[in-house]
PyMOL Python script that loads the backbone (N, CA, C, O; Angstrom):
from pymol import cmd

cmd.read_pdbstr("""\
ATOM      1  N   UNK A   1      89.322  88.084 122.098  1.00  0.00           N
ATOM      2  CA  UNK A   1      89.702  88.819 123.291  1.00  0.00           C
ATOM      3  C   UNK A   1      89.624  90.309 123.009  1.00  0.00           C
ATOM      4  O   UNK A   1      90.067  90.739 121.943  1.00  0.00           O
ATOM      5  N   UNK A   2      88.877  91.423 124.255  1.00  0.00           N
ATOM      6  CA  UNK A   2      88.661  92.130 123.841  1.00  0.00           C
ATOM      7  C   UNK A   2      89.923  93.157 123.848  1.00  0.00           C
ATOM      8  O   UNK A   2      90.900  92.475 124.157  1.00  0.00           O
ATOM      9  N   UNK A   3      90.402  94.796 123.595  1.00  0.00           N
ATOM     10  CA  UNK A   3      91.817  95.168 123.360  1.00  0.00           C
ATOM     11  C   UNK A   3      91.840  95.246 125.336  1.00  0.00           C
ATOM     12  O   UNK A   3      92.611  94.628 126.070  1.00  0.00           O
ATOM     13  N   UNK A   4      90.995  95.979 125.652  1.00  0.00           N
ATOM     14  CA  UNK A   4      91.585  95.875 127.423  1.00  0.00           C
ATOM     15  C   UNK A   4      91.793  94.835 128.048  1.00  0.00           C
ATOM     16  O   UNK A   4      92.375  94.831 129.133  1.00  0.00           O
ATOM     17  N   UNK A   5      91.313  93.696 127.414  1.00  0.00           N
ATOM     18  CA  UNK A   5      92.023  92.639 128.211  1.00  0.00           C
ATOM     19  C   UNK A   5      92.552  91.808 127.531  1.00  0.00           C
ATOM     20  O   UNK A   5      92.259  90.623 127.690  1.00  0.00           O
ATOM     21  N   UNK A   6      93.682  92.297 126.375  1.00  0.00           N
ATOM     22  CA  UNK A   6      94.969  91.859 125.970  1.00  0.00           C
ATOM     23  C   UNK A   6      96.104  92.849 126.409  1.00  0.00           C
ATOM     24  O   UNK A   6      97.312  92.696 126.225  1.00  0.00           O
ATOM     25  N   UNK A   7      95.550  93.762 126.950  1.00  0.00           N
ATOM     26  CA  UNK A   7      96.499  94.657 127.527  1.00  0.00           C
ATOM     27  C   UNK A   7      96.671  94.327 128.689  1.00  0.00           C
ATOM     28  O   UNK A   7      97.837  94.285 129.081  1.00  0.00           O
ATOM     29  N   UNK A   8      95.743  94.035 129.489  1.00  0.00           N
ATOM     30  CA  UNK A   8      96.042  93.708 130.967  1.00  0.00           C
ATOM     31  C   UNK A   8      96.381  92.558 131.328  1.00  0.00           C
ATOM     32  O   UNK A   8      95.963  91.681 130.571  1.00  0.00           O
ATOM     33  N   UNK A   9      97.117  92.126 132.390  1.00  0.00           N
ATOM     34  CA  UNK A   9      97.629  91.289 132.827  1.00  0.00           C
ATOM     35  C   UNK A   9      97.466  91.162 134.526  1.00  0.00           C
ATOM     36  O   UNK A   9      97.451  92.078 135.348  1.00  0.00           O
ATOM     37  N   UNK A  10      97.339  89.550 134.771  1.00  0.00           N
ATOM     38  CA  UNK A  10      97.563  89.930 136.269  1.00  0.00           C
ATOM     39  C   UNK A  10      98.810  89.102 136.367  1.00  0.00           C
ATOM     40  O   UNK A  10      99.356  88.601 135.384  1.00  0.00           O
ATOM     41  N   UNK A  11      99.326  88.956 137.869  1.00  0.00           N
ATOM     42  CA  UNK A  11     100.349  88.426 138.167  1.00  0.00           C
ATOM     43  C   UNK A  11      99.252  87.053 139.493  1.00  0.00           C
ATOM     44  O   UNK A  11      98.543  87.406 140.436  1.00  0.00           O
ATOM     45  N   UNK A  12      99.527  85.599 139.035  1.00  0.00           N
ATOM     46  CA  UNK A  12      98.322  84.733 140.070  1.00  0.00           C
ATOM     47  C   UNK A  12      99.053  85.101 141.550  1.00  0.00           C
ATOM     48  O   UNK A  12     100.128  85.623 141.847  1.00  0.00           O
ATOM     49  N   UNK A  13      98.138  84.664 142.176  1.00  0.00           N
ATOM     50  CA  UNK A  13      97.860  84.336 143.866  1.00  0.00           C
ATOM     51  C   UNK A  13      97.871  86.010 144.197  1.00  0.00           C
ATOM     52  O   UNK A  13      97.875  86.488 145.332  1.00  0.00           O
ATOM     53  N   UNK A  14      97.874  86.539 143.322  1.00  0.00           N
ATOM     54  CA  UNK A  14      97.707  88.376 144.252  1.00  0.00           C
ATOM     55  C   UNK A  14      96.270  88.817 143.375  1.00  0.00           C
ATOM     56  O   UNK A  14      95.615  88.212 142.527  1.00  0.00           O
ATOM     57  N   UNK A  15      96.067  90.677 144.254  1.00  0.00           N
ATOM     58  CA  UNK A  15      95.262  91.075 143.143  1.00  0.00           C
ATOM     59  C   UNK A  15      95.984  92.246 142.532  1.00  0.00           C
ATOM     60  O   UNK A  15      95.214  93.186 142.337  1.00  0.00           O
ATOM     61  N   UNK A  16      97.326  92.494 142.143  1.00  0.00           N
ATOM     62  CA  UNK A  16      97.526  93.327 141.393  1.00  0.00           C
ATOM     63  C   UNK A  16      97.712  92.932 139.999  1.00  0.00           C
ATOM     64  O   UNK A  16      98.276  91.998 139.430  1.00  0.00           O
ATOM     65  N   UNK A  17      97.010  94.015 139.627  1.00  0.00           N
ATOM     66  CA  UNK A  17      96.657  94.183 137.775  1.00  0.00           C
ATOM     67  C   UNK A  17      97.527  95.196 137.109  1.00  0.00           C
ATOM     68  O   UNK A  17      97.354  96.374 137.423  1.00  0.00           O
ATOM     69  N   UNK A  18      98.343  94.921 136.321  1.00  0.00           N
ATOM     70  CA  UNK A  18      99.039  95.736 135.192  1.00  0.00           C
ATOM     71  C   UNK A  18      98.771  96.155 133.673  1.00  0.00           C
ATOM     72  O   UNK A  18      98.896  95.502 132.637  1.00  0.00           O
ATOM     73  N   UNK A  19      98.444  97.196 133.851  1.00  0.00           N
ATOM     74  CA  UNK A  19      98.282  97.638 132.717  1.00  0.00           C
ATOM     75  C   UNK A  19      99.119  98.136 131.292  1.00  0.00           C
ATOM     76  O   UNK A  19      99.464  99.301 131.092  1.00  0.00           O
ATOM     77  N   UNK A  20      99.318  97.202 130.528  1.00  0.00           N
ATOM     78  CA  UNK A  20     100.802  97.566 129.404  1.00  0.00           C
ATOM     79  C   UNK A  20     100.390  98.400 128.995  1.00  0.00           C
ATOM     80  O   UNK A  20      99.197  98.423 128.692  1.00  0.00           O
ATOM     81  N   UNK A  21     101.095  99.303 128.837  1.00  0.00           N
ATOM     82  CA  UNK A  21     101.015 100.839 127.595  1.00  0.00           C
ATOM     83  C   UNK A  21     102.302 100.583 126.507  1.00  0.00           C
ATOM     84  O   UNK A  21     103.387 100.022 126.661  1.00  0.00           O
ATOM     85  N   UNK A  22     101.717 101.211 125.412  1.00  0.00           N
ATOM     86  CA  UNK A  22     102.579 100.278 124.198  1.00  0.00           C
ATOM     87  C   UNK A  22     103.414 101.533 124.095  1.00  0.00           C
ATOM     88  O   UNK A  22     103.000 102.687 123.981  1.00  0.00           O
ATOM     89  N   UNK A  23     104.975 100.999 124.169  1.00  0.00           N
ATOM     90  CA  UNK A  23     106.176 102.103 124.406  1.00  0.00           C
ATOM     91  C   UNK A  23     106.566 102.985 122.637  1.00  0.00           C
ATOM     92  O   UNK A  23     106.825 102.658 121.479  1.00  0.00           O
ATOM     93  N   UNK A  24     106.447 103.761 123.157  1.00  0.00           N
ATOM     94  CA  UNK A  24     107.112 104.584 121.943  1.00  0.00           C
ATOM     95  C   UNK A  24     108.433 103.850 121.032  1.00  0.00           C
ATOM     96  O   UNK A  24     109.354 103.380 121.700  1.00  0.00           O
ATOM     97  N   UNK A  25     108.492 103.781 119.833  1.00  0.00           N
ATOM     98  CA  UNK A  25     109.542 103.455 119.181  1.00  0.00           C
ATOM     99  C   UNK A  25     110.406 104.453 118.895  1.00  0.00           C
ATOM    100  O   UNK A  25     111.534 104.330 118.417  1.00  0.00           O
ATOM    101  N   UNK A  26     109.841 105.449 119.204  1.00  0.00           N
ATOM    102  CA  UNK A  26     110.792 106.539 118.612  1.00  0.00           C
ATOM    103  C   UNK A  26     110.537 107.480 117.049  1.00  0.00           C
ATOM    104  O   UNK A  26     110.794 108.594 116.593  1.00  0.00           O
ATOM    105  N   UNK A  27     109.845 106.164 116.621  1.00  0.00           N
ATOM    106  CA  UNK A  27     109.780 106.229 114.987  1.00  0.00           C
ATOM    107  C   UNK A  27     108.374 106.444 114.505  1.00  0.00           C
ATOM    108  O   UNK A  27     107.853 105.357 114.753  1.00  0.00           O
ATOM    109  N   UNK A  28     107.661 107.034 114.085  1.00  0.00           N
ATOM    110  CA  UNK A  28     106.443 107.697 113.665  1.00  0.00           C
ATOM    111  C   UNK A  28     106.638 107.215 112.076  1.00  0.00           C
ATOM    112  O   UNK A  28     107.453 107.559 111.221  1.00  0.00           O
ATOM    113  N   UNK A  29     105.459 106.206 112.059  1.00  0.00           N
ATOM    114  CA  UNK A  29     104.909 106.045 110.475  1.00  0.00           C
ATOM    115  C   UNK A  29     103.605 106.895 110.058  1.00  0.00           C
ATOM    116  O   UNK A  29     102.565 106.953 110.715  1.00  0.00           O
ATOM    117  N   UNK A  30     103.899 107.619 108.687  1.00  0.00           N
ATOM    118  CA  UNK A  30     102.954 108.129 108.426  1.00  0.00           C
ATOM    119  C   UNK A  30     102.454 107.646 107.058  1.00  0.00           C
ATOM    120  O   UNK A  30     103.155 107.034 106.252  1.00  0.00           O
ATOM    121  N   UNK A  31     101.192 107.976 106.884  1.00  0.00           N
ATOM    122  CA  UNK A  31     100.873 107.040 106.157  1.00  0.00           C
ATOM    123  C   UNK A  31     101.343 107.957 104.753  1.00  0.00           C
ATOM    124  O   UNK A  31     101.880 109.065 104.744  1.00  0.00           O
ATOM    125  N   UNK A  32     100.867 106.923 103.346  1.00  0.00           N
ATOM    126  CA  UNK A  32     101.572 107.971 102.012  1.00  0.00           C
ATOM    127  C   UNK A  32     100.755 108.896 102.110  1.00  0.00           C
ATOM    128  O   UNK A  32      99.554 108.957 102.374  1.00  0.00           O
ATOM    129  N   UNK A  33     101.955 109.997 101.738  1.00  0.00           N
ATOM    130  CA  UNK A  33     101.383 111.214 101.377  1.00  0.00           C
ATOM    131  C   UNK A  33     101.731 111.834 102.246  1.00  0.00           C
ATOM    132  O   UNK A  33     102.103 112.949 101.881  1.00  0.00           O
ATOM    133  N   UNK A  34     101.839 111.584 103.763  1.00  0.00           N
ATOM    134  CA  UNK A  34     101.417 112.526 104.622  1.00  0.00           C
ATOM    135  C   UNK A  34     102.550 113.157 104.857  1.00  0.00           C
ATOM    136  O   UNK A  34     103.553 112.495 105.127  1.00  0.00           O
ATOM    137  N   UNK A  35     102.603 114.776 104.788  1.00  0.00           N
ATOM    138  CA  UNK A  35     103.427 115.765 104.822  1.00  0.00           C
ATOM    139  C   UNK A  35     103.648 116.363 106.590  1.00  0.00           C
ATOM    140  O   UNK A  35     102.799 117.129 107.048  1.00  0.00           O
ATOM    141  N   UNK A  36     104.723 115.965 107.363  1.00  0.00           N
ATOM    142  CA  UNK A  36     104.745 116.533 108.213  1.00  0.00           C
ATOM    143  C   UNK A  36     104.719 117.600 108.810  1.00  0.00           C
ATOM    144  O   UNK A  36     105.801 118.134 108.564  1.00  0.00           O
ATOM    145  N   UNK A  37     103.990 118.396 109.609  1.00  0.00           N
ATOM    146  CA  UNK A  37     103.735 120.125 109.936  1.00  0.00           C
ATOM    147  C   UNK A  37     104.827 120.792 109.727  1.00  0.00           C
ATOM    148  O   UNK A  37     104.828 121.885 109.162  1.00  0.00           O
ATOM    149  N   UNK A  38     106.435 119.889 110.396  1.00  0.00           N
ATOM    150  CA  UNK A  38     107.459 120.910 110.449  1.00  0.00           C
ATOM    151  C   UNK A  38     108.298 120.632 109.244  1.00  0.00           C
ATOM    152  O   UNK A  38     109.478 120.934 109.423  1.00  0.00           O
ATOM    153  N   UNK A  39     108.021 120.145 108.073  1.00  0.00           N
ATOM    154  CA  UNK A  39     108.218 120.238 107.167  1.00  0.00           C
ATOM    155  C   UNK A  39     107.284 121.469 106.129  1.00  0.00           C
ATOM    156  O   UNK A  39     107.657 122.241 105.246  1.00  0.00           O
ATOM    157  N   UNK A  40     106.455 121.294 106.509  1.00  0.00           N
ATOM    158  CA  UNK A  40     105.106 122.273 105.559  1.00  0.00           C
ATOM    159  C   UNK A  40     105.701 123.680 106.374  1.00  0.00           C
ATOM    160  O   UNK A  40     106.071 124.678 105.755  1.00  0.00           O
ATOM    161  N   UNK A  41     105.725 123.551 108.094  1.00  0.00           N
ATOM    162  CA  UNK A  41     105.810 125.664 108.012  1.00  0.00           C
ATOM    163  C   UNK A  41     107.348 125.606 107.983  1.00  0.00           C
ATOM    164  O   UNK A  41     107.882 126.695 107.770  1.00  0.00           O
ATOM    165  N   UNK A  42     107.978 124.794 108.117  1.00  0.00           N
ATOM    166  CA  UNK A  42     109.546 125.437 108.367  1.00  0.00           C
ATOM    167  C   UNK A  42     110.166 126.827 109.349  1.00  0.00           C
ATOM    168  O   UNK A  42     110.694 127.904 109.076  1.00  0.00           O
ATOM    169  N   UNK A  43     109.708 126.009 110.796  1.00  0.00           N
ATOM    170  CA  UNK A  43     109.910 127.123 111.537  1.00  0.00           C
ATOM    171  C   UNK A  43     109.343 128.430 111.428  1.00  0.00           C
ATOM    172  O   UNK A  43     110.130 129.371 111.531  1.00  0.00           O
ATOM    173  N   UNK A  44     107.909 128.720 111.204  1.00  0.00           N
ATOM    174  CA  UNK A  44     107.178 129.775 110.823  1.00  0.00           C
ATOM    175  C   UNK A  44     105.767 129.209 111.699  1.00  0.00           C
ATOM    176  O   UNK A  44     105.656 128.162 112.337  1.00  0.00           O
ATOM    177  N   UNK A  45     104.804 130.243 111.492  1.00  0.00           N
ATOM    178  CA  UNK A  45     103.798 129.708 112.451  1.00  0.00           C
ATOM    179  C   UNK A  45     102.518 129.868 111.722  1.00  0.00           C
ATOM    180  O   UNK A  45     101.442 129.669 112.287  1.00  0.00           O
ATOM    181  N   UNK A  46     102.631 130.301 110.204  1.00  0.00           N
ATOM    182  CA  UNK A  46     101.437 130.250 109.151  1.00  0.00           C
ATOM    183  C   UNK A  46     102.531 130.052 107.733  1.00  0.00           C
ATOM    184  O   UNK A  46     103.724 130.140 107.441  1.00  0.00           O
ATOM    185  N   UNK A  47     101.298 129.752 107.170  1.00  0.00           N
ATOM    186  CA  UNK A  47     101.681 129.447 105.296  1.00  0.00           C
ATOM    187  C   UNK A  47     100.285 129.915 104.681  1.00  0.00           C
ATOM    188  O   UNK A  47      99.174 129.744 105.184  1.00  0.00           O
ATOM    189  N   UNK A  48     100.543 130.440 103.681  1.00  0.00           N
ATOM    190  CA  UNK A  48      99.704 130.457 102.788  1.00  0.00           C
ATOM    191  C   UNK A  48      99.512 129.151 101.881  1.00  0.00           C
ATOM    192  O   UNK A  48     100.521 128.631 101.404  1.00  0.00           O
ATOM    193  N   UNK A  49      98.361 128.653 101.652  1.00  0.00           N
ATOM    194  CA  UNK A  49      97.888 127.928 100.239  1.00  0.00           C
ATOM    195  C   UNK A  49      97.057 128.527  99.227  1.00  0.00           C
ATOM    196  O   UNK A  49      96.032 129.182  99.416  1.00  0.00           O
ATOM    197  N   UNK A  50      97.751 128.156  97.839  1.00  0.00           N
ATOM    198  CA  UNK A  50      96.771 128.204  97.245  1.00  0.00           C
ATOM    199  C   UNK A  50      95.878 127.123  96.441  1.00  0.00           C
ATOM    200  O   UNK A  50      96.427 126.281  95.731  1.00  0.00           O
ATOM    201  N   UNK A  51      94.722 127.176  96.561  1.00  0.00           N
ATOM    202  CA  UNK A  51      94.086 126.449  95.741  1.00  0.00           C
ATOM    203  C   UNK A  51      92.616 126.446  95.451  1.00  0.00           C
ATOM    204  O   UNK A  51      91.557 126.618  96.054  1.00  0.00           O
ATOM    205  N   UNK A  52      93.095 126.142  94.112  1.00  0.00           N
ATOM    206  CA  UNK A  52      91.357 126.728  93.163  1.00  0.00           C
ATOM    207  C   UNK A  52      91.189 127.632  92.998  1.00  0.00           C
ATOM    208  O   UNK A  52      90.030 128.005  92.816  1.00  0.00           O
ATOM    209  N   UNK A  53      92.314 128.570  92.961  1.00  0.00           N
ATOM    210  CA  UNK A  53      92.067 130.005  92.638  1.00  0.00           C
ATOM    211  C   UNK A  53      91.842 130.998  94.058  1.00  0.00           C
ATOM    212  O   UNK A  53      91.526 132.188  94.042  1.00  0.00           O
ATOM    213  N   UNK A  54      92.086 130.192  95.209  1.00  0.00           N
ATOM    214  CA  UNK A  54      91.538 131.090  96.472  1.00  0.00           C
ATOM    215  C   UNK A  54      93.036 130.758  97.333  1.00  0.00           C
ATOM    216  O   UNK A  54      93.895 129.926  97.040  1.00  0.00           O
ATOM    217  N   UNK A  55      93.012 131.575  98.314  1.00  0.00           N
ATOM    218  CA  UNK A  55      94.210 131.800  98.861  1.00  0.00           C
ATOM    219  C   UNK A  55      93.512 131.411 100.331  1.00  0.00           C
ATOM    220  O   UNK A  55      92.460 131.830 100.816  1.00  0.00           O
ATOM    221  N   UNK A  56      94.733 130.209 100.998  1.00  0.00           N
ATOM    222  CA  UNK A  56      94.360 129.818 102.545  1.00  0.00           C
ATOM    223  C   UNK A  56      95.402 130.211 103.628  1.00  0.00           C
ATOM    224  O   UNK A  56      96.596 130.176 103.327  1.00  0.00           O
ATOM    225  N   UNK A  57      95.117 130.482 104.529  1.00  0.00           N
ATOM    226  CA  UNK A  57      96.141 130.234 105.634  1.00  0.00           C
ATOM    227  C   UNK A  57      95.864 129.205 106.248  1.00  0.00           C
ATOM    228  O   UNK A  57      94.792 128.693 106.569  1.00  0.00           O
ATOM    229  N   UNK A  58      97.361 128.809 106.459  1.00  0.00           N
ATOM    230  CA  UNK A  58      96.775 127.373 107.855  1.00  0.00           C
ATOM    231  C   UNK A  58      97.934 127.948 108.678  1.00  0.00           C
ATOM    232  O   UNK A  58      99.066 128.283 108.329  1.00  0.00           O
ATOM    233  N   UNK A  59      97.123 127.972 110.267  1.00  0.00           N
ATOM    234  CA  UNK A  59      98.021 128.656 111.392  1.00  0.00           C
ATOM    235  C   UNK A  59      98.513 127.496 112.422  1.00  0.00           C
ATOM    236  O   UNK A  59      97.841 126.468 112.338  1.00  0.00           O
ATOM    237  N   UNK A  60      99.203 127.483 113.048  1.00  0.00           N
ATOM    238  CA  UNK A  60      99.692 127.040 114.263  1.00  0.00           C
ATOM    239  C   UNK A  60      99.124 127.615 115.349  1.00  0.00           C
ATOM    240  O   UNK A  60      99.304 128.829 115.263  1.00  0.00           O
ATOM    241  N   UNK A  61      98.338 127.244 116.631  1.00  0.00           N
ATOM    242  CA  UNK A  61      97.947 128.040 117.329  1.00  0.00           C
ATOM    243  C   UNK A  61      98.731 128.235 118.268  1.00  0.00           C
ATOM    244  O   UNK A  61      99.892 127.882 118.062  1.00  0.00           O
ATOM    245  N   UNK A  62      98.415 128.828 119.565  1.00  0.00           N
ATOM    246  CA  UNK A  62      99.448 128.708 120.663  1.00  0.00           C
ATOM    247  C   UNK A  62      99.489 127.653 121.578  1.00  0.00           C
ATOM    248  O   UNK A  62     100.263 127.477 122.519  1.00  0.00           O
ATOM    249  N   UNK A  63      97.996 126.567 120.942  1.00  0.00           N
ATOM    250  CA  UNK A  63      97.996 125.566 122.102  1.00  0.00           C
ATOM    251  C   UNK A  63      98.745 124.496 120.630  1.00  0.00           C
ATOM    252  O   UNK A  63      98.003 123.552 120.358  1.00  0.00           O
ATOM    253  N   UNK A  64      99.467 124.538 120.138  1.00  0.00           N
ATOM    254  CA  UNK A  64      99.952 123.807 118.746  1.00  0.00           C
ATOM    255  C   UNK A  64      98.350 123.326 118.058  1.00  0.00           C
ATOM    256  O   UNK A  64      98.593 122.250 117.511  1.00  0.00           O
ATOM    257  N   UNK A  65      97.360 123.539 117.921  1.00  0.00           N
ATOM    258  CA  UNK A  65      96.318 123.325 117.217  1.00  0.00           C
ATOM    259  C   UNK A  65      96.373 124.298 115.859  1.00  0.00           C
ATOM    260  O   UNK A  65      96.557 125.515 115.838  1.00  0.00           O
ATOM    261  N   UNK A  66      96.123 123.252 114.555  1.00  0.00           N
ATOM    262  CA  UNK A  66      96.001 124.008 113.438  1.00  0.00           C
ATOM    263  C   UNK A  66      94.885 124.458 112.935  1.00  0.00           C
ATOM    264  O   UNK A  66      93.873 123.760 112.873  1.00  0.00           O
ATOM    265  N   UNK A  67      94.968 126.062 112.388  1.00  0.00           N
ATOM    266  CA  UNK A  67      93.752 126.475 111.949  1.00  0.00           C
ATOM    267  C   UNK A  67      93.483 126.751 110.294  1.00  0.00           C
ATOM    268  O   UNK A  67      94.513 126.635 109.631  1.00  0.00           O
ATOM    269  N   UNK A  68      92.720 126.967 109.811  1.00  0.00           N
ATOM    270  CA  UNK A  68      92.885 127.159 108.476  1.00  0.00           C
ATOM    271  C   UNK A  68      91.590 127.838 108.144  1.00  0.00           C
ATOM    272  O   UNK A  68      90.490 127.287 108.130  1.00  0.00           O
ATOM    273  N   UNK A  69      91.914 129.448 107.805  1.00  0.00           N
ATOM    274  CA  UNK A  69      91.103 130.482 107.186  1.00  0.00           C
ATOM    275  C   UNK A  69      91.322 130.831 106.200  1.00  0.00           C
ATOM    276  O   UNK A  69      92.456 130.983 105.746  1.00  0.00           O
ATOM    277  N   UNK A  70      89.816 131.138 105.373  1.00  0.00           N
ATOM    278  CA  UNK A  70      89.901 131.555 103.956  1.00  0.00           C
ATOM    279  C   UNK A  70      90.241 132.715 103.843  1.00  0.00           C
ATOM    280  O   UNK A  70      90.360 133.218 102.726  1.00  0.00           O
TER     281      UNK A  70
END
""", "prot")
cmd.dss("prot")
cmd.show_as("cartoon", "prot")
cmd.util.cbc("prot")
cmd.orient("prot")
């Protein structure tokens, strides 16, 4: 079965179709390793990295998109 039509459902003798949307738990798994943004800037809106000897910024933008210049 394909995923849109384990999501959908009808209800018989009508034609309305429902579409499940899978509800938030609340709870966000990330996978190992993964360092959350508001852990990395701590209320700031750039950080410096370094690595390999070169120095990075990674920014926060204003649309929340991250950037990262050498």
């Amino acid at each position: 079965m394909r995923n849109s039509e384990s999501q959908a459902t009808a209800s018989q003798g009508s034609n309305t179709v429902c579409l499940a949307e899978p509800k938030p738990s609340g709870e966000v798994h990330l996978p190992a390793g993964a360092i959350p943004s508001g852990s990395l800037f701590q209320n700031r809106r750039e950080v410096t990295i370094s690595h390999q000897g070169s120095l990075y910024r990674l920014r926060i933008t204003r649309q929340g998109k991250l950037i990262l210049h050498k």
